[in-house]
C-alpha positions as CSV (number, residue, x, y, z in Angstrom):
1,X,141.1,102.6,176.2
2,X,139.6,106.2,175.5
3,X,138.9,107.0,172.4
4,X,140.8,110.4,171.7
5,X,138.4,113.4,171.0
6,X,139.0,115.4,167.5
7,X,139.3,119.3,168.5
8,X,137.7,121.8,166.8
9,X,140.7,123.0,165.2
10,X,141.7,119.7,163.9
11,X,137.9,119.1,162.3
12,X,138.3,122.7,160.8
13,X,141.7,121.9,159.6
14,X,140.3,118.7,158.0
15,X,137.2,120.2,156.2
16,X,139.8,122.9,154.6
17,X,141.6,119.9,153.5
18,X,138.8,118.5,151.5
19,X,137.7,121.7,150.3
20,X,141.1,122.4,148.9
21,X,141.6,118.8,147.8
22,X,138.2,119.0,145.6
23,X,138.7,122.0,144.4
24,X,142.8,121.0,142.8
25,X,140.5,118.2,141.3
26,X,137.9,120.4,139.6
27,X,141.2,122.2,138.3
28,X,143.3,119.8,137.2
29,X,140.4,117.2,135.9
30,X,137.3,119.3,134.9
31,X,134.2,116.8,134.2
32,X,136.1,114.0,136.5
33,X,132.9,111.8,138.5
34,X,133.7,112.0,141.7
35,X,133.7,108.9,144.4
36,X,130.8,108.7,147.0
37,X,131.3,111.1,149.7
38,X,131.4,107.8,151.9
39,X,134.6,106.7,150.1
40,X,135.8,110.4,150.4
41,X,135.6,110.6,154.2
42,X,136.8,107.1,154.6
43,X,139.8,107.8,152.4
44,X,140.9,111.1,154.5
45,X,139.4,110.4,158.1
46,X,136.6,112.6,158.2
47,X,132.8,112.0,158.5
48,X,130.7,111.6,155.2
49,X,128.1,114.4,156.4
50,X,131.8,116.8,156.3
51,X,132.1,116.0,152.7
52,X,128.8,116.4,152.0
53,X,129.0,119.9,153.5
54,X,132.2,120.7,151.4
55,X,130.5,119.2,148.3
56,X,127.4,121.5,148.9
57,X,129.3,124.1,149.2
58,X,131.6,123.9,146.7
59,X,128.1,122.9,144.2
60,X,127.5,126.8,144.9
61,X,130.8,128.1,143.9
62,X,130.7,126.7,140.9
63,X,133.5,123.5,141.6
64,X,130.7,120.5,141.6
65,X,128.2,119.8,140.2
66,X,125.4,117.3,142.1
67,X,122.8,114.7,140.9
68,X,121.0,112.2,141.7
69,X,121.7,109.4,138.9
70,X,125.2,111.1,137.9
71,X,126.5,111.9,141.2
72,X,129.0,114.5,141.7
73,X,131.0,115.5,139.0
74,X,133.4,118.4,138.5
75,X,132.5,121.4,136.8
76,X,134.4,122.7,133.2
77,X,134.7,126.2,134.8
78,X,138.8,126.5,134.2
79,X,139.9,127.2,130.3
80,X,142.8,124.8,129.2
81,X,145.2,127.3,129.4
82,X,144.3,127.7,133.3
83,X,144.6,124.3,133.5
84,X,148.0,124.0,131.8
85,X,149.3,127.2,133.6
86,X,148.5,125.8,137.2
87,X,150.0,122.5,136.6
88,X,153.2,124.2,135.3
89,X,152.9,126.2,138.6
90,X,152.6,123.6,140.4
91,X,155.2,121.3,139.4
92,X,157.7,124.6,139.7
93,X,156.5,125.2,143.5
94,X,156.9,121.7,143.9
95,X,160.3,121.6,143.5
96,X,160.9,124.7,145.5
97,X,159.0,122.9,148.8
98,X,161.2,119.9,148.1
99,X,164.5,121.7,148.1
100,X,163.1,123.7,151.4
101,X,162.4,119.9,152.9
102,X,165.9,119.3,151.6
103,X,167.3,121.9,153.6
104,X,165.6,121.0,157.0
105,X,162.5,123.0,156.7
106,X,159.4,121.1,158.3
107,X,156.1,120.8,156.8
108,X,154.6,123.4,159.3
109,X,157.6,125.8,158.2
110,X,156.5,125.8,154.5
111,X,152.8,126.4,155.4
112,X,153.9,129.3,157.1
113,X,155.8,130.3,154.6
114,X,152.9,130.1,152.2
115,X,150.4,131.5,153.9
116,X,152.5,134.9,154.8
117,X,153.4,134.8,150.8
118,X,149.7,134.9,149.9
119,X,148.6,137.4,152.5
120,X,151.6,139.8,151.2
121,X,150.8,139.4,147.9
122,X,146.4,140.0,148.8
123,X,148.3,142.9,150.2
124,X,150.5,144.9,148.7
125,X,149.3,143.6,144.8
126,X,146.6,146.2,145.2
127,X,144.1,148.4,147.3
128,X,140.9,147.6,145.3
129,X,139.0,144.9,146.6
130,X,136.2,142.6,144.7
131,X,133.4,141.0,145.9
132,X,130.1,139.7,144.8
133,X,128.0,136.7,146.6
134,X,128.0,134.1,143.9
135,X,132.1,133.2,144.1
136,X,131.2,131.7,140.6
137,X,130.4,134.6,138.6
138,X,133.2,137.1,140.9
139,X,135.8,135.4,140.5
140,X,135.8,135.8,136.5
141,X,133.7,139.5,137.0
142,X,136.9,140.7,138.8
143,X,139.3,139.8,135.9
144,X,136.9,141.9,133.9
145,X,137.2,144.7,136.3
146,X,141.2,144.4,135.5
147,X,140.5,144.9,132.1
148,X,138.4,148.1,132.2
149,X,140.4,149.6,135.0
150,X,143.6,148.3,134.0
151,X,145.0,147.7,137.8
152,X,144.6,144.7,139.4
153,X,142.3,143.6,141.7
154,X,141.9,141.5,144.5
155,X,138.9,139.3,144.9
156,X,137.2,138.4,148.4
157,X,134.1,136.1,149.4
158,X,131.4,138.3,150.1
159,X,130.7,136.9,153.7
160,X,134.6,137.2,154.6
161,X,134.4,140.4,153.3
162,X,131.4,141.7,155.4
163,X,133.1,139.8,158.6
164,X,136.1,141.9,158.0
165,X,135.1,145.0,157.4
166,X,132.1,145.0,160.5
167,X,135.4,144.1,162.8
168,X,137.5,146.8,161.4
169,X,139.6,144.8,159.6
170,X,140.1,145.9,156.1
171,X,141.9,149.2,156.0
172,X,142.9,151.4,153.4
173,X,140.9,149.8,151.3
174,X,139.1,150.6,148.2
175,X,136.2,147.8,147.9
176,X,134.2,147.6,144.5
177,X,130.6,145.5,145.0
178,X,127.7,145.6,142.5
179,X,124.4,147.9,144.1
180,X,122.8,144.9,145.2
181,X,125.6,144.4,147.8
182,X,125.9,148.0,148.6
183,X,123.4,148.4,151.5
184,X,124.8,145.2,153.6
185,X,128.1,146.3,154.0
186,X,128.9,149.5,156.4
187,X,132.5,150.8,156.6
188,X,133.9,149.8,159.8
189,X,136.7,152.1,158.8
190,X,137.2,155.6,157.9
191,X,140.3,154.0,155.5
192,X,137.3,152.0,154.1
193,X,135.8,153.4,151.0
194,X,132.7,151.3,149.0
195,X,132.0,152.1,145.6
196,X,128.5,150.1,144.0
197,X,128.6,149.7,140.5
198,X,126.4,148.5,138.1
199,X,126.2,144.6,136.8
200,X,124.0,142.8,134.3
201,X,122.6,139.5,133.9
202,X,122.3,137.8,130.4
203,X,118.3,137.3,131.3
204,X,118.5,140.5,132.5
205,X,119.7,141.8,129.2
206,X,117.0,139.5,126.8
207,X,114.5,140.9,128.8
208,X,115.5,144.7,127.3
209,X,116.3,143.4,123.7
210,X,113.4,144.1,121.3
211,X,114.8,142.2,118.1
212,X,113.9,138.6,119.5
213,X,110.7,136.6,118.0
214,X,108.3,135.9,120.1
215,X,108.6,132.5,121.5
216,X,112.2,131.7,120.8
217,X,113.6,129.0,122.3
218,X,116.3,130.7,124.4
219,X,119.2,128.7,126.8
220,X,120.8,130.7,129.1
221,X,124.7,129.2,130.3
222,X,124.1,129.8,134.1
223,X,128.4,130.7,135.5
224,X,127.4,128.1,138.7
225,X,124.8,126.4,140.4
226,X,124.2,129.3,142.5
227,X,123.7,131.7,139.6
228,X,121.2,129.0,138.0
229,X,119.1,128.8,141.0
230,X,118.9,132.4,141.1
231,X,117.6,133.1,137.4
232,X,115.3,130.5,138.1
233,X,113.7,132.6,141.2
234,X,114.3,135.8,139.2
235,X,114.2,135.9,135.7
236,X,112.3,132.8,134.6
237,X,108.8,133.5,135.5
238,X,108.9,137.0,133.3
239,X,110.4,135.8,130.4
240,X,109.1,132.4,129.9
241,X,105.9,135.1,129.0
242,X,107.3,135.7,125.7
243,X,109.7,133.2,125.5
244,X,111.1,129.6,125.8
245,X,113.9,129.6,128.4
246,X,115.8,127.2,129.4
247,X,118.4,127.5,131.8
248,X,121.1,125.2,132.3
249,X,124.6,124.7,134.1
250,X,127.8,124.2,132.0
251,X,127.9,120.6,133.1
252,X,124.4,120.2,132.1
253,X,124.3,121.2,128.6
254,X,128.0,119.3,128.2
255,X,126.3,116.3,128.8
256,X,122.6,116.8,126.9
257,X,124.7,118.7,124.1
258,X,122.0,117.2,122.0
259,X,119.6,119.2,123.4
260,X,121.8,122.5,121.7
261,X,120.2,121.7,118.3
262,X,116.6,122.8,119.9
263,X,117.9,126.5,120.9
264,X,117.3,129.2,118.3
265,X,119.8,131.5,121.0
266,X,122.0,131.0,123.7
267,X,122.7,133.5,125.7
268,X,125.8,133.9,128.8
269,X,128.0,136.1,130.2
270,X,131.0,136.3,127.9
271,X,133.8,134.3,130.0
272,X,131.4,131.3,130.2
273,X,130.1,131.4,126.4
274,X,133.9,132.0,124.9
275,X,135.0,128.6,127.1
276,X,132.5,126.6,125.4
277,X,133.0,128.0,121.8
278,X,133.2,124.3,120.3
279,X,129.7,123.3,122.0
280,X,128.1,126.0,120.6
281,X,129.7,126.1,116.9
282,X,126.3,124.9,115.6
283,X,123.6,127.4,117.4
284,X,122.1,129.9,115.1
285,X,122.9,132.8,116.9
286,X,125.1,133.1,120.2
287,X,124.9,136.3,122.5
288,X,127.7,137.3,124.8
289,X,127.7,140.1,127.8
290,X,130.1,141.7,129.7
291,X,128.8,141.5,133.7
292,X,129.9,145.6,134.3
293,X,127.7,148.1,132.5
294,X,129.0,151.4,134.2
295,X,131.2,154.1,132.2
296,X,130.2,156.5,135.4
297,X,131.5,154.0,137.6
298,X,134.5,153.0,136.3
299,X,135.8,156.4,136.2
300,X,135.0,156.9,139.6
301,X,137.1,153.7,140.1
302,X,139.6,154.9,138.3
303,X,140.0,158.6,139.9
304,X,140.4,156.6,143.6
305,X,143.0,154.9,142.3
306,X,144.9,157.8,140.4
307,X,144.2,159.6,144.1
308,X,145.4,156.5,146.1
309,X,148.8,156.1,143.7
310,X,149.3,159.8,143.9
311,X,149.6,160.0,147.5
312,X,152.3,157.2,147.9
């Protein structure tokens, strides 16, 4: 008998099925070990080189986190009242799909359903658009947006975002990126307008201050994976000069809390250093900072808005 081919529709379908199963787990059970990657593919009928593609990738948004004698863990990126609010969500939405089913609905009908929700909602709940490349630290940078602009805003991966807007897809669009971003995106639209704005980094920040001893010993929170492996390649080199840095994940420093008591600072941006308040009770002195630094550019956000509201 012929073994049946998988399509490349139905292997896409099942890597977005993993993806979206780990990351409801990193939700739901933050810190949770994970099984192998072997068990995972067995257990859902895909290949274990899939999962380990969804794992790495998911490492770099700030879900998992990877080692060698731990294994993969989930990260403690999501608050408890996140947690609590999406499984109170979720149980509500739950019974809404089972009184669809109820009513003769298919499977199929509901995803429909969903997706068209969440596209009209990306839609219509505003014109200004997010994006950053580490989906780790944008994610949280865009709720901080909110606050100074007081609009919402909707957040994009950077790489969708460039895809969309080099095949004219985004339209009538305002779309808010830090200056580092600025130059790789070109309007593909005249309804396209991209506004840079200034960000900081917490090393980027210790390396202006000039009230810090000499060789402190200084641990930077990194907000994922990919933002550790970044200050590594930037910031590291040029500080560990003057000072003692050490730079660590969230996971990381949950489970060598004992290593805390060695750090005369710690230093992250203020979403990451608020959720661990209880690990960091002890440490002598505890700096916080915002990621946007740009009173210019905020007002500029602000007028394209007032402009954009006016006109509908």
């Amino acid at each position: 008998m012929e073994k049946k081919k998988t399509g490349i529709d139905e292997l896409f379908l099942k890597n977005q099925i993993i993806r979206l199963k780990l990351i409801k787990e990193s939700i739901e059970n933050p810190g949770k070990k994970l099984p192998t990657a072997k068990q995972i593919a067995e257990e859902n009928g895909v290949s274990e080189l899939t999962v380990k593609k969804v794992e790495k990738e998911l490492a770099l948004s700030g879900y998992l986190f990877s080692n060698k004698k731990g294994g993969t863990r989930t990260v403690r990126k999501f608050a408890k009242e996140q947690i609590s609010a999406f499984l109170a969500a979720k149980e509500n939405f739950k019974s809404i799909v089972d009184d669809l089913l109820k009513n003769g609905f298919s499977k199929e009908d509901i995803m429909a359903m969903v997706y068209d929700v969440i596209k009209g909602v990306k839609d219509e709940l505003s014109f200004v658009v997010y994006s950053e490349k580490d989906d780790g630290i944008a994610i949280f940078a865009k709720k901080e947006l909110e606050n100074k602009l007081g609009y919402s805003v909707v957040f994009k991966p950077f790489e969708t975002l460039k895809t969309e807007i080099l095949n004219g897809v985004v339209s009538n669009k305002l779309i808010v990126v830090p200056f580092y971003c600025y130059s790789q995106l070109e309007p593909g639209s005249k309804d396209v307008k991209i506004i840079p704005i200034k960000t900081v980094h917490p090393l980027e920040f210790i390396s202006e201050a000039k009230d810090i001893p000499y060789s402190s010993r200084i641990f930077y929170i990194a907000a994922s994976r990919f933002d550790k492996e970044n200050a590594l390649n930037i910031y590291y080199d040029v500080l560990n000069h003057r000072y003692r840095v050490y730079i660590y994940t969230q996971d990381e420093l949950s489970t060598n809390r004992h290593l805390l008591k060695f750090a005369d600072m710690v230093v992250g941006f203020r979403w990451v250093v608020e959720s661990e308040k209880a690990l960091l009770k002890d440490v002598k002195r505890v700096i916080k900072v915002d990621r946007f630094d740009d009173e210019e550019g905020i007002k500029m956000i602000k007028g394209y808005i007032d402009e954009f509201m006016g006109d509908r």
